[in-house]
N, C-alpha and C positions, 0 to 999 in steps of 0.2 A: 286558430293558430296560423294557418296559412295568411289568411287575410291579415294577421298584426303584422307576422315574419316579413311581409312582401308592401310593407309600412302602406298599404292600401287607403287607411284615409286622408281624404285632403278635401278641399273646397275649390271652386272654381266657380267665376261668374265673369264670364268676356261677352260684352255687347258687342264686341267687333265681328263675333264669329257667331254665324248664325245656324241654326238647328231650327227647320219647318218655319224658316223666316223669321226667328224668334233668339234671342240672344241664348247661348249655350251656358247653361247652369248643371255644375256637376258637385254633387257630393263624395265622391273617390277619385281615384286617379284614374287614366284612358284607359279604355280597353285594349288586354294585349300585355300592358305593364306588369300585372301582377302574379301570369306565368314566367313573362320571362325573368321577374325579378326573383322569386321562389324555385323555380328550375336553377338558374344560378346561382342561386343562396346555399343551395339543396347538393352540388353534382350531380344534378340529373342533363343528361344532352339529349339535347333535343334537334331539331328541324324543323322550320318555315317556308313553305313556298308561295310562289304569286302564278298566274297564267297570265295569257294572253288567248291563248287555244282553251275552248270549253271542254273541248271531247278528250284534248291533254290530262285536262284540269281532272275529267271524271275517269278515265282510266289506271292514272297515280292513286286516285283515294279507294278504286276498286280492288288495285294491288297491293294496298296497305292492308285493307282491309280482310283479302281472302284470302290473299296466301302469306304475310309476314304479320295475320291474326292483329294488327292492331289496331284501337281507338284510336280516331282522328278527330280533332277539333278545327271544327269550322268557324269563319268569321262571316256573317249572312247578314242580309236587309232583311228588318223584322216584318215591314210590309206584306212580303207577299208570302209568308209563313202560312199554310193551309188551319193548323193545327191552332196558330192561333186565333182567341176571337176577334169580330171586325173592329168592336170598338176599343181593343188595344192596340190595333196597329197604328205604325208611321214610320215615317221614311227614317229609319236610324240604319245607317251601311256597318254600325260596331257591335250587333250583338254576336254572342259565342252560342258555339251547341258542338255535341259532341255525340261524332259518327260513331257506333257501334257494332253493326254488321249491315250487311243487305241481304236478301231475297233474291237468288237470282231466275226463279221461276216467275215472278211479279214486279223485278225492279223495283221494288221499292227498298229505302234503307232503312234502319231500326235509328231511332233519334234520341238521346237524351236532353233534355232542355230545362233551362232551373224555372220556366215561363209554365212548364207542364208539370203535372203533379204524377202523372207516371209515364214510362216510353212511349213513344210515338211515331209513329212512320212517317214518311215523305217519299214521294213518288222522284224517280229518275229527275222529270221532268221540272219538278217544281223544285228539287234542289240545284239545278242548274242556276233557275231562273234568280234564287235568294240567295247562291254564291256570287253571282254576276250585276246583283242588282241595281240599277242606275237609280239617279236622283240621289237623296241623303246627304253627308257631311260628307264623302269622301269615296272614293269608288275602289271596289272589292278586290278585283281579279283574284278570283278564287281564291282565296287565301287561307290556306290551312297549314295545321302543325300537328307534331307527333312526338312522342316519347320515342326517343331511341335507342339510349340504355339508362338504367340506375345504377346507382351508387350501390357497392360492396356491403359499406354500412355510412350512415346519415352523420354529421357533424355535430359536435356538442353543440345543442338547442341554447344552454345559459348566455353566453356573450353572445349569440346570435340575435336573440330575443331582447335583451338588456341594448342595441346596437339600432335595432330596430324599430324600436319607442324613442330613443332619441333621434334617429332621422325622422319619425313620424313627426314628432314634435320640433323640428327645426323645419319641416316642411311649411308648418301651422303659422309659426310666430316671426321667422327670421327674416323675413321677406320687409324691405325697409320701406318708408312710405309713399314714395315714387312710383311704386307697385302696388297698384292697389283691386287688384283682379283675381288675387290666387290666396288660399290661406284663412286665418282670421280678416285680416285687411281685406278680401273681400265680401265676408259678411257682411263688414261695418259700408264697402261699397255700396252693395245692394240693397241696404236699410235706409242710405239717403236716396236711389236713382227709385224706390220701390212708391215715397212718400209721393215724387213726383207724376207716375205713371198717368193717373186720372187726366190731371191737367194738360200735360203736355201730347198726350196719345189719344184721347178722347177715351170713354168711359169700354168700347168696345177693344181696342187695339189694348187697352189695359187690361182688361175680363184673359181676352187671349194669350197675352203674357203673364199673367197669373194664373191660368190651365196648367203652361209649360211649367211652371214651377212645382204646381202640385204635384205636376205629373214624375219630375223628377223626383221630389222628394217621397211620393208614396206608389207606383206602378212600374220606375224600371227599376231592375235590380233589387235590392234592398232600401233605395235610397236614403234618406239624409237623417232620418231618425233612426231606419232599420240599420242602418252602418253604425253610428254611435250606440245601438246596443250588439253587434255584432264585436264592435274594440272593446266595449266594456267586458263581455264575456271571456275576450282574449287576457286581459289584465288578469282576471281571477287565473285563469289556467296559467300565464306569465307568472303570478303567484307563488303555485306551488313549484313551478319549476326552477325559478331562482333563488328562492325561499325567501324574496322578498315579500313580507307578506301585507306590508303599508301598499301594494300596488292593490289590496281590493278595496282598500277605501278609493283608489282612483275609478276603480272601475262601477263604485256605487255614483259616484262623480259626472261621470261621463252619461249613465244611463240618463242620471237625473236632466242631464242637458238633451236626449234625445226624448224625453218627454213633452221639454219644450217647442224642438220640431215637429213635434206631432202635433202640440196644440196650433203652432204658425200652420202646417198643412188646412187644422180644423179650421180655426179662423178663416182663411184667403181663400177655404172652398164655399164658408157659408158667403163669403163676399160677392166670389164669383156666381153662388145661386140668387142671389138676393130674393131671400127670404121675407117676406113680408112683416116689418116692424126689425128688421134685422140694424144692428146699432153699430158694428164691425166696421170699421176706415181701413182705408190704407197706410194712413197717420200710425195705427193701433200696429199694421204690420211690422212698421218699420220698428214703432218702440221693441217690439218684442225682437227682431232680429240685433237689435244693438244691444238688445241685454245679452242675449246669445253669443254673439261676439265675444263682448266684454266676458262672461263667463269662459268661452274656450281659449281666449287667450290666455287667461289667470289659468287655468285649466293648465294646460300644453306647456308655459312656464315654470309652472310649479314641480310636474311629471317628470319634464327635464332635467328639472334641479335633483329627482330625487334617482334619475339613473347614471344620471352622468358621474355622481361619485363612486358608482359601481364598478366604470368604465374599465377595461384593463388596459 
């Protein structure tokens, strides 16, 4: 529900901006977006801060945390994460985790992380180091946030939710052809730059931007499949609570397009292993991402048509 309310999926594919020297391919929108879009949506106030001073930096989250008792969310370079294993890291300056207490007999903090399947610790020292961390997309200064009060009581969900599908869906399709980086349109980008890779890049610089890709669509976050079934799941629960209830055939809809992403993930990994007798191009990539495309645009078109009449 959070993730539909806070219209969290979107596509992106910008060659100009680079991620591990590798063009930035994202299946949601940035990190960051989707508290503050839902804090706002919600009445919930909140605070953001940045440093400059580390020892500032960790004083403020000590005082959040012991004596005004609250969870603090951190923004950290996933790199130098203890807890994570080696061969998931990399230089990403945008993942979240969320501070829950400290130890102050051992310094260490109690860690929630969606990367961890249950709490985890981090020592003084090493959260310094993944608040602060250099290298990545963008540089950190400690930057964390906080709930600072809630709402009395929560706003009617129906036009909220009904408001919300339509901005998702005008984020998807509206985008005119001039733009062809963001949305469906860049789907249909990355299905012609994907066909070319081999040639133009050598079969290595290809293999490696084809990693990145897998890697977004299936190890950070939920990525590209796991998000179109995370929207579809939202449509059913959007369902019972507009009592629009034609939105769960969208959301049988949408699944069936992140099965697609799953098979493009399976494909472009068997590519990148090159399996022996393996028959998989990058030609076969791109068909599949223009059927995809073309799918979420009909898709995201149609969805729109059917909330916008709801609209109040």
């Amino acid at each position: 529900m959070i993730f539909g309310l806070a219209s969290g999926l979107f596509f992106t594919h910008i060659p100009f901006i680079k991620m591990s020297g590798m063009p930035v391919t994202s299946f949601r929108t940035f990190p960051g977006v989707l508290f503050q879009r839902i804090t706002r949506l919600l009445g919930i106030k909140t605070a953001t801060k940045r440093f400059f001073n580390k020892e500032k930096a960790m004083a403020t989250l000590d005082h959040l945390l012991l004596e005004e008792r609250r969870p603090v969310g951190c923004v950290v370079g996933m790199y130098y994460l203890p807890y994570i294993p080696i061969e998931y890291r990399f230089h990403f300056n945008g993942h979240n985790i969320c501070i829950i207490g400290k130890d102050t007999a051992t310094n260490e903090y109690s860690v929630l992380d969606s990367n961890a399947t249950q709490r985890v610790t981090i020592s003084r020292e090493d959260l310094i180091k993944v608040r602060f961390a250099k290298g990545g997309t963008y540089p950190l200064l400690g930057q964390m946030y906080w709930i600072k009060e809630m709402p009395e009581r929560l706003p009617d969900l129906r036009p909220l939710v009904l408001k919300a599908i339509h901005k998702t869906c005008r984020n998807m399709v509206s985008q005119p052809r001039f733009v062809p980086f963001v949305g469906t349109n860049g789907i249909f980008y990355l299905s012609k730059r994907i066909r070319k890779w081999e040639e133009k890049m050598g079969t290595r610089r290809a293999k490696l931007n084809l990693a990145q890709i897998i890697r977004m669509l299936e190890e950070i976050g939920t990525g590209g499949a796991g998000f179109r079934f995370v929207y579809g799941a939202f449509l059913q629960e959007a369902a019972d609570l507009t009592g629009l209830q034609s939105l769960n055939a969208y959301s049988k809809r949408i699944t069936e397009i992140g099965d697609l992403w799953r098979e493009f993930a399976y494909k472009a990994s068997r590519i990148f292993k090159k399996r022996e007798g393996e028959t998989y191009t990058y030609n076969d990539l791109g068909n599949l991402l223009e059927r995809i495309a073309n799918m979420e645009k009909v898709f995201f078109t149609e969805l729109d048509k059917e909330v916008t009449s709801h609209l109040t």
